[in-house]
Every structure is written in structure tokens, then in C-alpha cells.
N, C-alpha and C positions, 0 to 999 in steps of 0.2 A: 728283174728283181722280184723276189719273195716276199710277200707280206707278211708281217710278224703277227703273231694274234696276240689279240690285245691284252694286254698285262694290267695290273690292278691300278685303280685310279688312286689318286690322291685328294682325300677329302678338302674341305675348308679350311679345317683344321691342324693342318697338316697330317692327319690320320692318312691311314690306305686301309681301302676299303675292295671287296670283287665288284664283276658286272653283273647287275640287277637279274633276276631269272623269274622269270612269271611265270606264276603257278597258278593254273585253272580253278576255280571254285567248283569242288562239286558240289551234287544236287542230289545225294542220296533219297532224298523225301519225294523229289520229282519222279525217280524211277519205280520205286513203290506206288505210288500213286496211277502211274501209266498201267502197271501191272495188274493194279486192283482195277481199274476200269475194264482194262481190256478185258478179264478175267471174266466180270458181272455183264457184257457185251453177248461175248460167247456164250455165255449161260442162258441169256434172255434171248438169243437170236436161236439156239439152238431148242429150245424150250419152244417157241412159238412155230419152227418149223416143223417139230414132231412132233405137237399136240394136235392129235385127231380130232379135235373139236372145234378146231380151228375149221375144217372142212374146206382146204384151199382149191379142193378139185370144182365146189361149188364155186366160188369166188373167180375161177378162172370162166365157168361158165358164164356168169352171169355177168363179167368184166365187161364184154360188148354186147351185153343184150339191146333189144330196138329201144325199150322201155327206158333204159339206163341214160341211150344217148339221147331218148326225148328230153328226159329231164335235163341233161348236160346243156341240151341247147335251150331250154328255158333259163337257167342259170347263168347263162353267158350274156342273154337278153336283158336279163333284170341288171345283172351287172354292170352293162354298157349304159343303157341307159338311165341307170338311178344314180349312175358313175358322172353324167350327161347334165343330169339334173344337178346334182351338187356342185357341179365345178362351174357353173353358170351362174347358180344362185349365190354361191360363195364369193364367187366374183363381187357379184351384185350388194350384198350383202357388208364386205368386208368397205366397199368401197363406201356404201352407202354411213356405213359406223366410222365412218373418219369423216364423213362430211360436217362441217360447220355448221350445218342447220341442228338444232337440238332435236327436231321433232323428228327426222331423217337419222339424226344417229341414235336417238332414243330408241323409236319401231325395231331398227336393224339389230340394239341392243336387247331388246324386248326380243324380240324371235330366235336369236340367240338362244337367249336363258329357258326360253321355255321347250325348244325340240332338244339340246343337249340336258336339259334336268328328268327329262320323263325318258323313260325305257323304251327303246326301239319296237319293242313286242308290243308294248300298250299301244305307240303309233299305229302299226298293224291291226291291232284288231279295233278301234276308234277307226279308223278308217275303211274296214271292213265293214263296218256295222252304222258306219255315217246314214243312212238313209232313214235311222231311227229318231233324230233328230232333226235331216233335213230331205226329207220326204221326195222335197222338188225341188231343182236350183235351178236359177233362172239367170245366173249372175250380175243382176241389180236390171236386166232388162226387162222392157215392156214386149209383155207376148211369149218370152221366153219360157216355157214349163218345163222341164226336162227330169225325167223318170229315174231317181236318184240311182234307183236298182239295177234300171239298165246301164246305167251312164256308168258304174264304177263299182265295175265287174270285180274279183278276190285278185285280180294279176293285175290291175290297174291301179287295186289298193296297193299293192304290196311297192308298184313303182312308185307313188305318193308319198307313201310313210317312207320308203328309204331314201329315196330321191331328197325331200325334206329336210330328214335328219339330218344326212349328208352334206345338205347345202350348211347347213349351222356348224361342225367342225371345220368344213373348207373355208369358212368363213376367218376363222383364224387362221387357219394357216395360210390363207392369201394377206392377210391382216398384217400377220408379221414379216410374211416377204417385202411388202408396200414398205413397212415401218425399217426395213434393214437397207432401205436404199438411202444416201445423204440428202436433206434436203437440201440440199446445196443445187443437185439435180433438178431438182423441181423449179429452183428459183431462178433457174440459168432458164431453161423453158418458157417460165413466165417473162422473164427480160425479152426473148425472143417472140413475143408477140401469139405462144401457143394457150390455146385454153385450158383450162383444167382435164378436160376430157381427151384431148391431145396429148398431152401431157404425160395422163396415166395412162395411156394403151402404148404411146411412141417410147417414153422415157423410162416410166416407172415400172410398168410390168414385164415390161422384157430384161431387165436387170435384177426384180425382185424373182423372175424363175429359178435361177439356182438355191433360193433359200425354199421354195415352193414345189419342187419338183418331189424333193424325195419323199416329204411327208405324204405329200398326193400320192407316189407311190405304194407306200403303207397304206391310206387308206381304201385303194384298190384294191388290195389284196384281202384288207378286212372285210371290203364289201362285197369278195368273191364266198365268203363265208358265212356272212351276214344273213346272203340269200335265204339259207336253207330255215330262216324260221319263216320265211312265206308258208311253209309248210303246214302252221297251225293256221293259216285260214285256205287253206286248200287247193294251192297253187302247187301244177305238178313242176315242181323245181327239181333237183338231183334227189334230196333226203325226202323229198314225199314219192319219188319215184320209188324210193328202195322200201319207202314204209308197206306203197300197195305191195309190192311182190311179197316182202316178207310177212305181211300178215295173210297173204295165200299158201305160203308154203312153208312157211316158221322157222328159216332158216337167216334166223336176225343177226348173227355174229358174221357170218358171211357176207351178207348183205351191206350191213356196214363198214364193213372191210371194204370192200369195191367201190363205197363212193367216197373214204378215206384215202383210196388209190389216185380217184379223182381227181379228188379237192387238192391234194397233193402234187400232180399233173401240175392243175391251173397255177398254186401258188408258185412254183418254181418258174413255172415261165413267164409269169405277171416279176417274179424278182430277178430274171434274168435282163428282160426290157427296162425295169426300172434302173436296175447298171448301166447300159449303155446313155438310157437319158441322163444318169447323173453326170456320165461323162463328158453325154453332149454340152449342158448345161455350165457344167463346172468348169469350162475351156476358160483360160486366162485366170484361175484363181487358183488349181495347182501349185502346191507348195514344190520348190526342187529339194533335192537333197541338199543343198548348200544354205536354207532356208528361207529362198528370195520366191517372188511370186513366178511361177512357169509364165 
């Protein structure tokens, strides 16, 4: 048998009517649009490859210079560890602003307000210049004198101030991972005989990591960025590396170009690794296409 094609329906109404024919919407505005970017793309990529001023034969030079990668690996230092210090004190900090003591969550709320209200730059050079106020520290010991000047060198400042600051936005964002688990969690805990400190290391912060992961990973990448104003208290980081060459050879637009190459390196694989941790993280909370949880 032959199948007949199909012949016109009969409405509700008894009317006849054909079968339906969908028709695409175009999007003329969409392709014009493509066209003008691409257009201004080419223009500006092509502009910056033929402008001799650009001086890219410098920029290739100086791409691996020794000097370049010292600084690289200062930058990757301060990063780790002021990265180190934040996610510690954040901890600390976040846990400490939910505690039920007033005085414990006041302090935590107090340190808060005041490293997030003031400019990272100020932190740096207050901390640079700490020895103008505290001469000697002893920290509250008997015996104790210690030579402020030696004690906390411009690259010790620079881990301080960022390290510091840092811990005051991780502070939130560990804050509100904590605050995104049910307390429900918490009181099943407590039913089973666990302490509060049990608790939030067994229970609560292994569940608040998926809401905590990614911002932390934002902040790492800002902090890989962050670095280069150690620069104004004289830490050779990547941007004070290219300052010395370029104020020897005044080839500034170069110069900065090669640690823009850098910094661009770092962010892309600092946001590559923060992918797969969201992955890692985000296992069982994947939506499927059907809209149920993976």
C-alpha cells in the first residue's frame, strides 16, 4: 500500500483548513550587526599588526628576557601566597561573623569594614611604611624587640596588605556558601552528637564549596593582577620588572605589551582550572536537559 499525503484538515468548525508550514524568523539586524563587528575586528587587528610603533620585533625580544621571568616568578609568589593568606583568614573570618558571641562576630564584622572600605594601594604603602609608627614589635612579649625595618621588608609588605585584604572579601564569599547550606544540616549534626567545629569542616563546608568555589576562583585571578601594584613600593613583581628595562631603554609600549602577554598567559589558565573545579564541585547539582537534578 501507498500512503496518501495528507489532504486538508477539517477545523472545529466545520471549516478546512491546509497543514501548518513554519516559517523561520529572520534576523536581518543580527547579520548586519556580525558584519559590523567583524568589519571593526579587522580594522583594529590589522592596524595594530602594521603599526611600527608597536615595535613587535622588540616585544618578541624581550618576551623571555631573564629579567621578565624573574618578575613572573615573583608574581606567582605573591599570588600563591596572599591567595594562602585570604582563604585562611576568610575562613576564619567568615566563620568567626556567624558565631553567636557578639564580641566574635562584631571584631570579624569590624575587620571586615575596614580592609574592604580602604584601597588596596593605601594597605601597601601603610604597610610599607609601618615602621613609622611601630618602630619595634614585640608582639605583646617580654624581651621581644624586633627591628620593624628588618622585620618587614616592601615584598613582605606587599604579602600583608594583600594577603589581609583578601582575607576580608573571602570572608564573604565563604559567608555565603556557609549561609547556602539548609540548616537542617547542621541540626541533624547536632542531633548526632557532633560539635559545632565538627560540624562546619565534616558537614558544612564541604557542601558550601560549590557556592565558594567559583567566586574564589574570580578572586584568584584578580589577585594574579592585583600584584603588579607591589610595584609602587618596589617589589620586583612582573610591572616593576618591565618598569626597570623600560626606563633604561624607553621602549614603554613594548614593554608593556610583553607583560600584558603575561598577565594574559596566567588569567587564561588560572580560568581554565577554575572550569574543571566548578565541575568538580558542581557534581550532583547539574541540571539535565529534562530539568531534573544530574
Amino acid at each position: 500500500m501507498t500512503q496518501q499525503p495528507a489532504g486538508p484538515e477539517e477545523g472545529p468548525a466545520g471549516g478546512v483548513h491546509g497543514a501548518i508550514e513554519a516559517v523561520p524568523v529572520r534576523h536581518p539586524g543580527r547579520w548586519v550587526a556580525a558584519a559590523v563587528v567583524l568589519v571593526i575586528a579587522v580594522l583594529m587587528a590589522r592596524s595594530v599588526a602594521t603599526n611600527p610603533r608597536f615595535e613587535w620585533d622588540v616585544v618578541g625580544d624581550y618576551l623571555f628576557d631573564a629579567r621578565i621571568w624573574r618578575g613572573i616568578v615573583t608574581t606567582l609568589e605573591l599570588t600563591v601566597i596572599a591567595m594562602a593568606i585570604g582563604v585562611l583568614g576568610g575562613i576564619l573570618m567568615a566563620v568567626m561573623r556567624l558565631s553567636p558571641n557578639p564580641l566574635v562576630s562584631g571584631f570579624s564584622s569590624t575587620y571586615i569594614w575596614l580592609f574592604r572600605g580602604t584601597p588596596v594601594l593605601v594597605q601597601l604603602l601603610v604597610w610599607n611604611f609601618i615602621a613609622a609608627v611601630y618602630p619595634e614589635i614585640s608582639f605583646g612579649l617580654p624581651g621581644v624587640h624586633l627591628d620593624a625595618n628588618e622585620l618587614i621588608k616592601p615584598f613582605t609588605a606587599a604579602i600583608l596588605a594583600l594577603g589581609l585584604n583578601e582575607a576580608a572579601y573571602m570572608a564573604e564569599i565563604v559567608r555565603a556558601g556557609i549561609v547556602s547550606v539548609d540548616e537542617g544540616q547542621s541540626e541533624a549534626a547536632q542531633a548526632l552528637g557532633m560539635t559545632r567545629t565538627q560540624t562546619m569542616r565534616r558537614i558544612v563546608l564541604p557542601q558550601a564549596m560549590r557556592v565558594i568555589v567559583p567566586p574564589t576562583g574570580n578572586e584568584t585571578i584578580s589577585m594574579l593582577k592585583t600584584t603588579s601594584l607591589a610595584s609602587v613600593i618596589a617589589v620586583t613583581e612582573l610591572t616593576y620588572a618591565a618598569q626597570l628595562i623600560y626606563a633604561q631603554n624607553y621602549k614603554t609600549i613594548p614593554l608593556l605589551i610583553v607583560i600584558s602577554i603575561w598577565y594574559l598567559v596566567g588569567t587564561t589558565i588560572l580560568s581554565i582550572g577554575q572550569y574543571f573545579l566548578e565541575r568538580r564541585f558542581g557534581r550532583g547539582f547539574r541540571r539535565s536537559p529534562e530539568g531534573t537534578m544530574a
